[in-house]
N, CA, C and O atoms as CSV, one atom per row, in Angstrom:
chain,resi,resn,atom,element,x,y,z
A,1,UNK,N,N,21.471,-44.667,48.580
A,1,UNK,CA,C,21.104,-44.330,49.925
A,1,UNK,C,C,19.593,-44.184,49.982
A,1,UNK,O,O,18.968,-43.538,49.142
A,2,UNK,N,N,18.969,-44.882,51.123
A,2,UNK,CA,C,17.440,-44.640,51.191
A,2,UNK,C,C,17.241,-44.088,52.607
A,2,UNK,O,O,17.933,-44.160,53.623
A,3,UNK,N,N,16.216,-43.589,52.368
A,3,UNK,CA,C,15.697,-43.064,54.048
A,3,UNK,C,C,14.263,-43.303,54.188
A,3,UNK,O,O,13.358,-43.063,53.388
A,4,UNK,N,N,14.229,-43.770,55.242
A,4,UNK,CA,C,12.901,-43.877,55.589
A,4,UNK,C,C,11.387,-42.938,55.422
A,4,UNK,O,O,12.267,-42.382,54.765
A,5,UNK,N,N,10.387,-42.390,55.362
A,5,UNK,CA,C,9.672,-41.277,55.201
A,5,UNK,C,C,10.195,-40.082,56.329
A,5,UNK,O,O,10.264,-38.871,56.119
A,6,UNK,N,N,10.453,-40.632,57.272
A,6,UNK,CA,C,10.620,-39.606,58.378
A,6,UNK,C,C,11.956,-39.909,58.692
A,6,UNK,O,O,12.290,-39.947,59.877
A,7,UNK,N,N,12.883,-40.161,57.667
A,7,UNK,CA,C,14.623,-40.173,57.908
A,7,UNK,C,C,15.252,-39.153,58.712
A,7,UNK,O,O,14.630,-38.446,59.505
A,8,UNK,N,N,16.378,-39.094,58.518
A,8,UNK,CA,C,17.102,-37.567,59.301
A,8,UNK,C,C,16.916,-36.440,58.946
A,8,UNK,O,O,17.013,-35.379,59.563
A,9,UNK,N,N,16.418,-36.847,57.098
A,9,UNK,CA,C,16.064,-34.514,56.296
A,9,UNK,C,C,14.587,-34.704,56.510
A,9,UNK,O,O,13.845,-33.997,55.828
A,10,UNK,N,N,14.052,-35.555,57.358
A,10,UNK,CA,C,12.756,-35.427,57.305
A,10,UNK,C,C,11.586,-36.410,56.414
A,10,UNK,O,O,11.967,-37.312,55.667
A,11,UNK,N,N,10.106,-36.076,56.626
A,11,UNK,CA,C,9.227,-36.686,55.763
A,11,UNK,C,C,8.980,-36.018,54.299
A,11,UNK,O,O,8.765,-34.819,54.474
A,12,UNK,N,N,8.944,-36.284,53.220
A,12,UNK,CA,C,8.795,-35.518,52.163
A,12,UNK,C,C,7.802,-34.381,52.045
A,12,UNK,O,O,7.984,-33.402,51.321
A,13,UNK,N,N,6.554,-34.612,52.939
A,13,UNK,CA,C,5.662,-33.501,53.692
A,13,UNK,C,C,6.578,-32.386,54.117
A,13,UNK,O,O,6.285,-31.281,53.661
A,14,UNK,N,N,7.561,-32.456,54.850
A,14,UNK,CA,C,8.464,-31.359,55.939
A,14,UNK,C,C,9.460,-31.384,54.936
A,14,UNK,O,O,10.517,-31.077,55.488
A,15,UNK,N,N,9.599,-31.549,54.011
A,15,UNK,CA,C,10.935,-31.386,52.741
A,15,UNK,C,C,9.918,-30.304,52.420
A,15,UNK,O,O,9.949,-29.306,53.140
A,16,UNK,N,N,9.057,-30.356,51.479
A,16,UNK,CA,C,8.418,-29.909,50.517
A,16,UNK,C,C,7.532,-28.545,51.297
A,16,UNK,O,O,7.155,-27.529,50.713
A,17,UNK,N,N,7.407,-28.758,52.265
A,17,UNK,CA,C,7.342,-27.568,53.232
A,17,UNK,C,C,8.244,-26.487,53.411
A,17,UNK,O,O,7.731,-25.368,53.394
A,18,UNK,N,N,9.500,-26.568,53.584
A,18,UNK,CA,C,11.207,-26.083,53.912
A,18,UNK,C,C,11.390,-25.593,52.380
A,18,UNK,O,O,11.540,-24.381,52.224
A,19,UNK,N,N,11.392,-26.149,51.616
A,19,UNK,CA,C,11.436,-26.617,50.299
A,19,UNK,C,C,10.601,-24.684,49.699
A,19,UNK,O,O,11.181,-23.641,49.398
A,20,UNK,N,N,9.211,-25.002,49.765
A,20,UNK,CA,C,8.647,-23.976,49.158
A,20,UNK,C,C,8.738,-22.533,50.165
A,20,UNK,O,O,8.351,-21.416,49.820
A,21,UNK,N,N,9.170,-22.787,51.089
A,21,UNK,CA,C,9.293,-21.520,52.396
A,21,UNK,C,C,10.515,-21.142,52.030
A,21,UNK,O,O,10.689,-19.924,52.079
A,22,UNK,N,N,11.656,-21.955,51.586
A,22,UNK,CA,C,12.861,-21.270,51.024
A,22,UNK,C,C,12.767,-20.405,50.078
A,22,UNK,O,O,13.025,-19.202,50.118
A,23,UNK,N,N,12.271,-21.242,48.947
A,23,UNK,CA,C,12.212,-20.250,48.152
A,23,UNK,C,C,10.953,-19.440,47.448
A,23,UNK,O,O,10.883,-19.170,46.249
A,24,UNK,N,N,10.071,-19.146,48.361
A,24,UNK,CA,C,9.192,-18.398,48.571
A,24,UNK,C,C,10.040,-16.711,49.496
A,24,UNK,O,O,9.770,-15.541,49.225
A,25,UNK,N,N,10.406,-16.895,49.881
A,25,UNK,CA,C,11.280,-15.460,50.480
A,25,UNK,C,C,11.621,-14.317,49.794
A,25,UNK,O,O,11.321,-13.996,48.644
A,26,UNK,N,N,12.273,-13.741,50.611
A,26,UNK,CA,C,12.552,-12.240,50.013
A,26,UNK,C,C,14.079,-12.515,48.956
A,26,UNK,O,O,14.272,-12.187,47.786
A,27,UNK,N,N,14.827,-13.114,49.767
A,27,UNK,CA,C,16.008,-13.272,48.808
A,27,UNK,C,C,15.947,-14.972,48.858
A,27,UNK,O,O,15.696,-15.755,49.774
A,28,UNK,N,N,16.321,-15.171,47.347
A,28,UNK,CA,C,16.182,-16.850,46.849
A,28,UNK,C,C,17.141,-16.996,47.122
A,28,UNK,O,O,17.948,-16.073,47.002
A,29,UNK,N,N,17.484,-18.123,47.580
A,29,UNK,CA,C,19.183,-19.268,47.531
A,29,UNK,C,C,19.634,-18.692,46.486
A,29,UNK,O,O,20.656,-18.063,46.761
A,30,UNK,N,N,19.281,-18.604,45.192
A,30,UNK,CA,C,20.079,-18.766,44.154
A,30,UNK,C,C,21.004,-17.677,44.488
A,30,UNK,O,O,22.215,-17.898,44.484
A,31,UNK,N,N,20.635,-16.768,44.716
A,31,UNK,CA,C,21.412,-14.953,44.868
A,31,UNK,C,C,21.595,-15.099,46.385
A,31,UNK,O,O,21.602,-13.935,46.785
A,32,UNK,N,N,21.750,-15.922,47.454
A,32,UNK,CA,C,21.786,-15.920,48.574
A,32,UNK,C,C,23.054,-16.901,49.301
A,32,UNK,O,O,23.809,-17.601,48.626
A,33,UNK,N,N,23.106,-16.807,50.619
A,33,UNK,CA,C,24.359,-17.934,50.935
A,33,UNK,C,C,23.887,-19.177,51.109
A,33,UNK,O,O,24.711,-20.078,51.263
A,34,UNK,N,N,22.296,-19.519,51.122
A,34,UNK,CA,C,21.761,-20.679,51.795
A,34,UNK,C,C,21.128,-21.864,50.148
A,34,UNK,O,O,20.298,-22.768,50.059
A,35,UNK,N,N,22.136,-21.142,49.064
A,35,UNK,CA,C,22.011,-22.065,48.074
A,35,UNK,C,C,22.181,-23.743,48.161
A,35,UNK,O,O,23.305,-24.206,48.356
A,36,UNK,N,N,21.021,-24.626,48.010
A,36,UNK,CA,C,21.021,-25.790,48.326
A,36,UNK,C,C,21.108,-26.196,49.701
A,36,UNK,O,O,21.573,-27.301,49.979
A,37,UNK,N,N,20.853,-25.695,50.260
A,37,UNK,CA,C,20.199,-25.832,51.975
A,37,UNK,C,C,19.175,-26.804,52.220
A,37,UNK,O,O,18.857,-27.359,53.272
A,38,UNK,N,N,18.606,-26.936,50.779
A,38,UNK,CA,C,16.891,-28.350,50.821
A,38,UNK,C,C,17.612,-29.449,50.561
A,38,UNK,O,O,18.462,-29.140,49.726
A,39,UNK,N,N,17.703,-30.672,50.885
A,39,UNK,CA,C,17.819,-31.826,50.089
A,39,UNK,C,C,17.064,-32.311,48.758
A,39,UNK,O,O,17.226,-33.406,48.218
A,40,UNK,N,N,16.247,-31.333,48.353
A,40,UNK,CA,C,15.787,-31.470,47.065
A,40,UNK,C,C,16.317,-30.377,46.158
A,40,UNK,O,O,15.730,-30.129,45.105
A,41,UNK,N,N,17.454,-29.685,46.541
A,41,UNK,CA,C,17.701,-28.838,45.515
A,41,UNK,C,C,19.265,-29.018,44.988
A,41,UNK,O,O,19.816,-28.181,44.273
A,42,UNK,N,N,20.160,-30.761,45.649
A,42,UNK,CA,C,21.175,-31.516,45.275
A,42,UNK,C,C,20.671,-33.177,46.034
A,42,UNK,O,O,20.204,-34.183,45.501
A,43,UNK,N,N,20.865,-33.007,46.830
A,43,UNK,CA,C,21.002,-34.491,47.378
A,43,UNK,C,C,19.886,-35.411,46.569
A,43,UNK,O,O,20.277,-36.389,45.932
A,44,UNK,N,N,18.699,-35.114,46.611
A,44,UNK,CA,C,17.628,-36.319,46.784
A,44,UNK,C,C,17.529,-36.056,45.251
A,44,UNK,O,O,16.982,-37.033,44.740
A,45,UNK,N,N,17.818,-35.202,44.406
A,45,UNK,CA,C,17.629,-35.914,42.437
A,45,UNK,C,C,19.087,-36.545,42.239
A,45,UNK,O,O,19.509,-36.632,41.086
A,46,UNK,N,N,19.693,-36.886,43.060
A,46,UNK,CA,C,20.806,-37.378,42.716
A,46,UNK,C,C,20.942,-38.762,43.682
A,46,UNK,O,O,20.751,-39.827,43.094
A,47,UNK,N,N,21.130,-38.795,44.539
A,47,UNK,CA,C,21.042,-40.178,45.385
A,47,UNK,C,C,19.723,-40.222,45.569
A,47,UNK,O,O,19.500,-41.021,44.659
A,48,UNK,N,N,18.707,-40.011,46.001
A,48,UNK,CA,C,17.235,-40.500,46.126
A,48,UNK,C,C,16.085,-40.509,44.868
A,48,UNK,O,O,15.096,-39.844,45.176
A,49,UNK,N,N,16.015,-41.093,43.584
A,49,UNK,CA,C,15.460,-40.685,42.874
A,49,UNK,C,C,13.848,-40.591,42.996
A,49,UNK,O,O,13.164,-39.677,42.535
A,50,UNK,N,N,13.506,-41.415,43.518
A,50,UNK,CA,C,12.165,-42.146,43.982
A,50,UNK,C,C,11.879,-41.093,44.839
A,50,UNK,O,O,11.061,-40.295,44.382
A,51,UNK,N,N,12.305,-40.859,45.932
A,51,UNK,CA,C,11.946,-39.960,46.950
A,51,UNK,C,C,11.900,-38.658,46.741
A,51,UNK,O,O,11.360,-37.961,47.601
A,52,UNK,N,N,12.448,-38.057,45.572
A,52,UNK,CA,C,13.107,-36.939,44.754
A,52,UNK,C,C,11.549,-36.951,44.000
A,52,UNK,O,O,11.500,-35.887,43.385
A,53,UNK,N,N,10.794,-37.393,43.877
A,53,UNK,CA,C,9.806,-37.567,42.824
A,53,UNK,C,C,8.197,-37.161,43.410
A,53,UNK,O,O,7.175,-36.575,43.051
A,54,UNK,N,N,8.921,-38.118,44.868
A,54,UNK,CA,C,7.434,-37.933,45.787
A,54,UNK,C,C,7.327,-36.404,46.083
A,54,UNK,O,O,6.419,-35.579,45.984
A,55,UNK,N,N,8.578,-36.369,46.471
A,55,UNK,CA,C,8.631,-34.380,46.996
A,55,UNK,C,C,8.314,-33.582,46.001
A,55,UNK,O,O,7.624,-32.654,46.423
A,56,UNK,N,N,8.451,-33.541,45.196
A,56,UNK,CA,C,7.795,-33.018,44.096
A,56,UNK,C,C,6.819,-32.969,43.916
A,56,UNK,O,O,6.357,-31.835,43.784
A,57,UNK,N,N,6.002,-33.995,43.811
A,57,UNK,CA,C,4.236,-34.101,43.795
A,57,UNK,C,C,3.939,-33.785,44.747
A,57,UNK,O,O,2.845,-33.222,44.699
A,58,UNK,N,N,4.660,-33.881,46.421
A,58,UNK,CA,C,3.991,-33.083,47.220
A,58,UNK,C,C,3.962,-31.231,47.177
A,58,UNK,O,O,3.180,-30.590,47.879
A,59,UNK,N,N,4.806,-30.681,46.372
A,59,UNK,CA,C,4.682,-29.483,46.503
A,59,UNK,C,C,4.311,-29.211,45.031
A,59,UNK,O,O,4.585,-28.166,44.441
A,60,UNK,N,N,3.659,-30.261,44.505
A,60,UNK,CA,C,2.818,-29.558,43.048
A,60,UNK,C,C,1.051,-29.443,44.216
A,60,UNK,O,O,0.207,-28.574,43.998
A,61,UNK,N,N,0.925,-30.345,45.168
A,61,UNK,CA,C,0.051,-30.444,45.419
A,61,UNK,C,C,-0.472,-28.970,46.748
A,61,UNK,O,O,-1.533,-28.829,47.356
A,62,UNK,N,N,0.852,-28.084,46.768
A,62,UNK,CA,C,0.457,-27.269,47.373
A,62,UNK,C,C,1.193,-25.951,47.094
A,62,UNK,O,O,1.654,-25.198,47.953
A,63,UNK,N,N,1.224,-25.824,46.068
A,63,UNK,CA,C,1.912,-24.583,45.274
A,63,UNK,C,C,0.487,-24.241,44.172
A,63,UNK,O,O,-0.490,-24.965,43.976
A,64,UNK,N,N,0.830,-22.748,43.516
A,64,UNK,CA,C,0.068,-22.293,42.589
A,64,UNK,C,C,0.132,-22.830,41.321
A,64,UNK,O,O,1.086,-22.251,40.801
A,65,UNK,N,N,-0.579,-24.008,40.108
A,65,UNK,CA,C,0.030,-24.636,39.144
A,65,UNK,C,C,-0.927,-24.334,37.881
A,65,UNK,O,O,-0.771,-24.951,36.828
A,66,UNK,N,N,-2.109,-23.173,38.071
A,66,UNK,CA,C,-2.485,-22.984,36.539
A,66,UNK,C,C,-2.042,-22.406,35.938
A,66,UNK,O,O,-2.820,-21.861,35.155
A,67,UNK,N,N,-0.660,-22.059,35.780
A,67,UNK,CA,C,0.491,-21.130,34.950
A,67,UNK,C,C,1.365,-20.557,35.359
A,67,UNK,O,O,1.401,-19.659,36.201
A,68,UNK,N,N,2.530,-21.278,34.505
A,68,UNK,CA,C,4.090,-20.730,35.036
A,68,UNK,C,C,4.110,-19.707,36.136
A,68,UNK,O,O,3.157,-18.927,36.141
A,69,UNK,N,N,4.634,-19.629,36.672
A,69,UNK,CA,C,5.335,-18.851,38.189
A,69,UNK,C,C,6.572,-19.086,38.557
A,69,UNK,O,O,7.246,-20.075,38.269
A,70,UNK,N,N,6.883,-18.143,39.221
A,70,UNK,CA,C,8.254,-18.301,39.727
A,70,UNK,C,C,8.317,-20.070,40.529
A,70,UNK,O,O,8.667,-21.119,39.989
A,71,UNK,N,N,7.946,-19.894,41.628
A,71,UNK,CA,C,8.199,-21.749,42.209
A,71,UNK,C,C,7.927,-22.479,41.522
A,71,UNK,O,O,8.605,-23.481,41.748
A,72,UNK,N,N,7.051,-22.673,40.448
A,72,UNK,CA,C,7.037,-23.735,39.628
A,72,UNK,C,C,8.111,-23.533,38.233
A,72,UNK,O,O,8.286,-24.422,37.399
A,73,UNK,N,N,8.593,-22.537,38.201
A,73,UNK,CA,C,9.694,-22.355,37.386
A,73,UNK,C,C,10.881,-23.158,38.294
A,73,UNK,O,O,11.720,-23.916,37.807
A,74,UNK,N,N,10.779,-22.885,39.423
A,74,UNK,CA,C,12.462,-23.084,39.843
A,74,UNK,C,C,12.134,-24.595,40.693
A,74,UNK,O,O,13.072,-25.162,41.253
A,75,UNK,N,N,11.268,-24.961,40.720
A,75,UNK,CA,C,10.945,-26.618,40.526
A,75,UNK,C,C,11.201,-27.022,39.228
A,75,UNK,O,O,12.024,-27.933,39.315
A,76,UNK,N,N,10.946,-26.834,38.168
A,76,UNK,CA,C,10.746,-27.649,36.888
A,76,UNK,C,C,12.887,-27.477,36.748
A,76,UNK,O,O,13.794,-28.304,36.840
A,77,UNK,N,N,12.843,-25.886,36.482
A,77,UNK,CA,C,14.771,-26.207,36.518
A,77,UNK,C,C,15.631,-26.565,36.859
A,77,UNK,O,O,16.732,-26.739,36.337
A,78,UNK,N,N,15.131,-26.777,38.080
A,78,UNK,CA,C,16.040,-27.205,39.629
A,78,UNK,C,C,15.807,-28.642,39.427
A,78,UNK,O,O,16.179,-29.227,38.410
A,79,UNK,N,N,15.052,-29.335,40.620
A,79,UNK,CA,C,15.004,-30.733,41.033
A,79,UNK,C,C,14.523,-31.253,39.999
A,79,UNK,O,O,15.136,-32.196,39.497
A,80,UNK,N,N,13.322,-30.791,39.413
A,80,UNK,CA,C,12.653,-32.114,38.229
A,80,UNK,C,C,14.045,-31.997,37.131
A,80,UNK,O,O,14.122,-32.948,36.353
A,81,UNK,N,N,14.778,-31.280,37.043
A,81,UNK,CA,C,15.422,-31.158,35.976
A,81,UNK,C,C,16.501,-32.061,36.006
A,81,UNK,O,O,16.661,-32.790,35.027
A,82,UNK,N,N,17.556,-32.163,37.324
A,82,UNK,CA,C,18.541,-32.588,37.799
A,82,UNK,C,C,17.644,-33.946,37.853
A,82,UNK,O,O,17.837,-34.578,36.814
A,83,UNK,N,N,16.988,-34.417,38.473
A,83,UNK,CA,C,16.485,-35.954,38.616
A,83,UNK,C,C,16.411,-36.283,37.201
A,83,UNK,O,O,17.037,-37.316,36.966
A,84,UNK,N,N,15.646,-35.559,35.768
A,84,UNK,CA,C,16.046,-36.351,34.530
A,84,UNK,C,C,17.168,-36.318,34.233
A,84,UNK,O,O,17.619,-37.293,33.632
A,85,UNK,N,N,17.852,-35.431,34.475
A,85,UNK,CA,C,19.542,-35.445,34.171
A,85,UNK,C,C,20.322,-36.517,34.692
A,85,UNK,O,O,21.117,-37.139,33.988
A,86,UNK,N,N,20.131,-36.753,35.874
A,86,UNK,CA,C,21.187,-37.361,37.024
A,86,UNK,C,C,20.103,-38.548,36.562
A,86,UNK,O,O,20.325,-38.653,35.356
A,87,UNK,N,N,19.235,-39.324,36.843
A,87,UNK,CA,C,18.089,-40.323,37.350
A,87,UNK,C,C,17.329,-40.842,36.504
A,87,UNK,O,O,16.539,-41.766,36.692
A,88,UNK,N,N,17.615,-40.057,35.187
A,88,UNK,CA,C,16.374,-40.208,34.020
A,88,UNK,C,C,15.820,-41.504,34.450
A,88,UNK,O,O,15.033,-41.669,35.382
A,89,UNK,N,N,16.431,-42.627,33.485
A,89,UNK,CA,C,16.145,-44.013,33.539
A,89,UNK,C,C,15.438,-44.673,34.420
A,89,UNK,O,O,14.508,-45.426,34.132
A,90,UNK,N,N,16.002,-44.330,35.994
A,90,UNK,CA,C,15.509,-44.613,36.872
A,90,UNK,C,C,13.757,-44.074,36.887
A,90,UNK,O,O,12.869,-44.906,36.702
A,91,UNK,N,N,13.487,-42.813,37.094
A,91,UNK,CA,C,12.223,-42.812,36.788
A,91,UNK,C,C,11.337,-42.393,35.660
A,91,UNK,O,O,10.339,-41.732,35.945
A,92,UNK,N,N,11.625,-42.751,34.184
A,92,UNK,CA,C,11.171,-42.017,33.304
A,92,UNK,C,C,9.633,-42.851,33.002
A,92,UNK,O,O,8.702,-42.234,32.485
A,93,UNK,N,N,9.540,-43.947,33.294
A,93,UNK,CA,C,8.581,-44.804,33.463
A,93,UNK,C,C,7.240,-44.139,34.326
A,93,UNK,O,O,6.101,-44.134,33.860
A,94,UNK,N,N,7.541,-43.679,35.434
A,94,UNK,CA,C,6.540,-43.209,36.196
A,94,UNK,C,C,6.272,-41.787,36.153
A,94,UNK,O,O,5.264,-41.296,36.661
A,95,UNK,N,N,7.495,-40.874,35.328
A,95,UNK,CA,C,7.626,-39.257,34.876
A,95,UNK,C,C,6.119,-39.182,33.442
A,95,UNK,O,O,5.202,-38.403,33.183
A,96,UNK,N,N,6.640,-40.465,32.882
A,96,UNK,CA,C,5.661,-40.419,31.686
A,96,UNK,C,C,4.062,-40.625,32.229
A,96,UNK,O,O,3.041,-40.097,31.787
A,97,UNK,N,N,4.204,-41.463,33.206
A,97,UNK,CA,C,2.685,-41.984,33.688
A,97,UNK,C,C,1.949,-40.985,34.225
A,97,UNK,O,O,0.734,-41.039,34.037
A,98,UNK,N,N,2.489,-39.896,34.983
A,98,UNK,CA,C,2.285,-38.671,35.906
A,98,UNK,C,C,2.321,-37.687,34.686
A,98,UNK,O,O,1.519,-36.769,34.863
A,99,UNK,N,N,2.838,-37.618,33.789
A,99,UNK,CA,C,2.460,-37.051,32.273
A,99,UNK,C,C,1.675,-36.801,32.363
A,99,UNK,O,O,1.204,-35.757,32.813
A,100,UNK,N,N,0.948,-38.240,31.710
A,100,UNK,CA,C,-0.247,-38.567,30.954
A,100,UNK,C,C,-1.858,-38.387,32.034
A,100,UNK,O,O,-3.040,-38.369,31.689
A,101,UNK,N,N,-1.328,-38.298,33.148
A,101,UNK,CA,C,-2.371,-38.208,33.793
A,101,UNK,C,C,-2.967,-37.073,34.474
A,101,UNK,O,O,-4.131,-36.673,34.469
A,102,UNK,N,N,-1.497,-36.457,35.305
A,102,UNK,CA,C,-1.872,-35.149,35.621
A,102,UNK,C,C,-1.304,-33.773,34.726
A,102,UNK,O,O,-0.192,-33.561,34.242
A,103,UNK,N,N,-2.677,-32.862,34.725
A,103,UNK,CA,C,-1.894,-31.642,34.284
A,103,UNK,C,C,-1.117,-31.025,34.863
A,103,UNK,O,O,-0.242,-30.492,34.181
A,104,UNK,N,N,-1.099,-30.887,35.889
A,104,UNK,CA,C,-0.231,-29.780,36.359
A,104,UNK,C,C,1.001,-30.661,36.691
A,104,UNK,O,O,1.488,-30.017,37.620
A,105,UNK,N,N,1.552,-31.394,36.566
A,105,UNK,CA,C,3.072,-32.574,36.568
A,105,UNK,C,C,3.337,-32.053,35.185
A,105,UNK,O,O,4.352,-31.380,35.005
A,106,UNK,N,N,2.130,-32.423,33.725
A,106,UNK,CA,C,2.721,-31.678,32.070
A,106,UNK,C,C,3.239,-30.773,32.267
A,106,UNK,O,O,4.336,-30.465,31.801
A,107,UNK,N,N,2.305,-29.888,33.292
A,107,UNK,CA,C,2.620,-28.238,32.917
A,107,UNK,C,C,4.251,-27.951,33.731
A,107,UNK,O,O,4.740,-26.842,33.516
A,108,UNK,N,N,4.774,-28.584,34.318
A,108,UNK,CA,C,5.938,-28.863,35.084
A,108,UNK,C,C,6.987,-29.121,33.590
A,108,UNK,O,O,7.756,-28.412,32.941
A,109,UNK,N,N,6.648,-30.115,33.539
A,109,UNK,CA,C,7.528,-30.831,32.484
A,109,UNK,C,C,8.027,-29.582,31.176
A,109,UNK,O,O,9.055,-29.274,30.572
A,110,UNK,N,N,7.039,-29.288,31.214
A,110,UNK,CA,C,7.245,-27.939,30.275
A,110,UNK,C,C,8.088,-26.903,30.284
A,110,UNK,O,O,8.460,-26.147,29.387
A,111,UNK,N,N,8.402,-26.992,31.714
A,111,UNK,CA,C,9.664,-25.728,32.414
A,111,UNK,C,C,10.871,-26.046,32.339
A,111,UNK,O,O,11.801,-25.289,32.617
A,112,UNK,N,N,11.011,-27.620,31.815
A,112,UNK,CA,C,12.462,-28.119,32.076
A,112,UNK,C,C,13.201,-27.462,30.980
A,112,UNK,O,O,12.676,-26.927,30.004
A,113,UNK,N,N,14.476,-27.547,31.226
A,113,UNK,CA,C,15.204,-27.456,29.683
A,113,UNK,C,C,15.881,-28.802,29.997
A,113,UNK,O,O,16.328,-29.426,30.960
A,114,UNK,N,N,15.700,-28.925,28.533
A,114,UNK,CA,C,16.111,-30.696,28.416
A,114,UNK,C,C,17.404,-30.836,27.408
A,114,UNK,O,O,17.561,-31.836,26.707
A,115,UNK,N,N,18.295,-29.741,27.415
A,115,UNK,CA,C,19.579,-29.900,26.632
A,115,UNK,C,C,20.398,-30.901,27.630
A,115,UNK,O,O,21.167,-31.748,27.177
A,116,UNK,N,N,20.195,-30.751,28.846
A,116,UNK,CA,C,21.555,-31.695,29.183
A,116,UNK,C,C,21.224,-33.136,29.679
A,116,UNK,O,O,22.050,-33.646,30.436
A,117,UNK,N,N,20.058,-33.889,29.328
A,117,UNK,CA,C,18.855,-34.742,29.441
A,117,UNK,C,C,19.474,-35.746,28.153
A,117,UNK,O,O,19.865,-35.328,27.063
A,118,UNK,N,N,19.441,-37.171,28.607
A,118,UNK,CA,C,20.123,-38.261,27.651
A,118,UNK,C,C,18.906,-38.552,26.588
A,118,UNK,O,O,17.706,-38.712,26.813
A,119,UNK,N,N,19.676,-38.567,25.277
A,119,UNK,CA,C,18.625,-38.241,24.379
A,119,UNK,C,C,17.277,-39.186,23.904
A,119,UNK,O,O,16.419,-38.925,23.061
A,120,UNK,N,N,17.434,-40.397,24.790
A,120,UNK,CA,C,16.028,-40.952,25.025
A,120,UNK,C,C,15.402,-40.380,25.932
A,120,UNK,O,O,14.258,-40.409,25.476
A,121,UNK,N,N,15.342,-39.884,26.884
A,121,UNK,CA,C,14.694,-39.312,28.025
A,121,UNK,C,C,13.713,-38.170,27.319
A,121,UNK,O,O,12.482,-38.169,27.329
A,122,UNK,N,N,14.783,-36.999,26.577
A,122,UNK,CA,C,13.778,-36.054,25.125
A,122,UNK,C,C,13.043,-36.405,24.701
A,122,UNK,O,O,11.984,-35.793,24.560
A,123,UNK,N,N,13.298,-37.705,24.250
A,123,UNK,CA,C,12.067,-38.507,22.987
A,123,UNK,C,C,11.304,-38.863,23.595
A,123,UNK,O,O,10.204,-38.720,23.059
A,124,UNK,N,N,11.266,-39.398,24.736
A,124,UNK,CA,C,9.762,-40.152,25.255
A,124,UNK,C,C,9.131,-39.067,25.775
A,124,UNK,O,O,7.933,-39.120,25.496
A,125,UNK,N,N,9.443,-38.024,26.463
A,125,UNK,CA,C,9.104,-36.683,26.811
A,125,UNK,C,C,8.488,-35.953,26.173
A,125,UNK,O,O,7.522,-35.327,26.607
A,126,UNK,N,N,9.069,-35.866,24.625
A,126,UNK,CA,C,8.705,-34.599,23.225
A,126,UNK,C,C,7.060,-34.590,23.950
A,126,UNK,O,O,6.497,-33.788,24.695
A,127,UNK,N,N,6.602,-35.990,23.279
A,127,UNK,CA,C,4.507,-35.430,23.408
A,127,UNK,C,C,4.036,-34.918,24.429
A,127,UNK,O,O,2.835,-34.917,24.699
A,128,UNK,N,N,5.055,-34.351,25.215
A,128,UNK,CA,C,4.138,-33.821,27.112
A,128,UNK,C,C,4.508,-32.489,26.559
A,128,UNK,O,O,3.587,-31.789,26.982
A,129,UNK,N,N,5.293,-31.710,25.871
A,129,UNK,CA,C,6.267,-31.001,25.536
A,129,UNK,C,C,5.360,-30.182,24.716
A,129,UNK,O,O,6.032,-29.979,23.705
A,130,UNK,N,N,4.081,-29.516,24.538
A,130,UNK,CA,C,3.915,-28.868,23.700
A,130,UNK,C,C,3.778,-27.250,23.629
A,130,UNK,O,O,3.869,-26.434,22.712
A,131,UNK,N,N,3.483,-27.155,25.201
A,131,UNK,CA,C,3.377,-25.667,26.176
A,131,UNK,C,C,4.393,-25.444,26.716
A,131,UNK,O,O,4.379,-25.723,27.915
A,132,UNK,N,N,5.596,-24.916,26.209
A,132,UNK,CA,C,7.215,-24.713,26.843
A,132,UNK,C,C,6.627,-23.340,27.365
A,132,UNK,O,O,5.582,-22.769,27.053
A,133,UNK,N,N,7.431,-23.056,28.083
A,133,UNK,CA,C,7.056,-21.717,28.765
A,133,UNK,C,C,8.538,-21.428,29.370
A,133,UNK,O,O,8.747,-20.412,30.032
């Protein structure tokens, strides 16, 4: 399934907006009834991988990223995690490139837990992998 930038859940701008206002709050989804209410926290690392990727970089690009925090914790576990799980293959090519280039995408990568991650996806990953947090 694809959607356009400005589909029916929106532009990945107004995802990633919704996105960090959720769980920026007083009570998180996780402990709340409005668990998975974003399309980035089931739908889009699972049917949208590509688009699942952009939203992400848009809310690395407007979140706090010189050291672990809560939202960048529950980004790296949540969506980046489920997209290598569910999507690896699909984008591990451009996960590695965004590696190698930006820090604060490494410093992401670092939050994942990668036990349930197909065991090439680990290996090309390990060298981003050195600051687990």
């Amino acid at each position: 399934m694809t959607h356009s930038p400005d589909g029916a859940e929106g532009s990945c701008a107004k995802i990633a907006e919704a996105w960090i206002h959720l769980w920026s709050g007083p009570e998180t989804p996780a402990i709340g009834p409005d668990v998975g209410d974003s399309p980035l926290d089931w739908t889009l690392p699972r049917e949208e991988p590509k688009r699942c990727l952009e939203v992400i970089l848009e809310i690395l690009e407007r979140i706090d990223t010189s050291s672990p925090n809560d939202l960048l914790a529950v980004l790296a576990a949540g969506p980046l995690e489920d997209l290598l799980v569910m999507n690896g293959p699909a984008v591990i090519d451009e996960i590695e490139t965004l590696a190698r280039q930006r820090p604060p995408f490494r410093r992401l990568l670092n939050g994942v837990w990668y036990r349930r991650c197909e065991p090439d996806i680990r290996a090309r990953l390990a060298k981003y992998l050195r600051h687990r947090w």
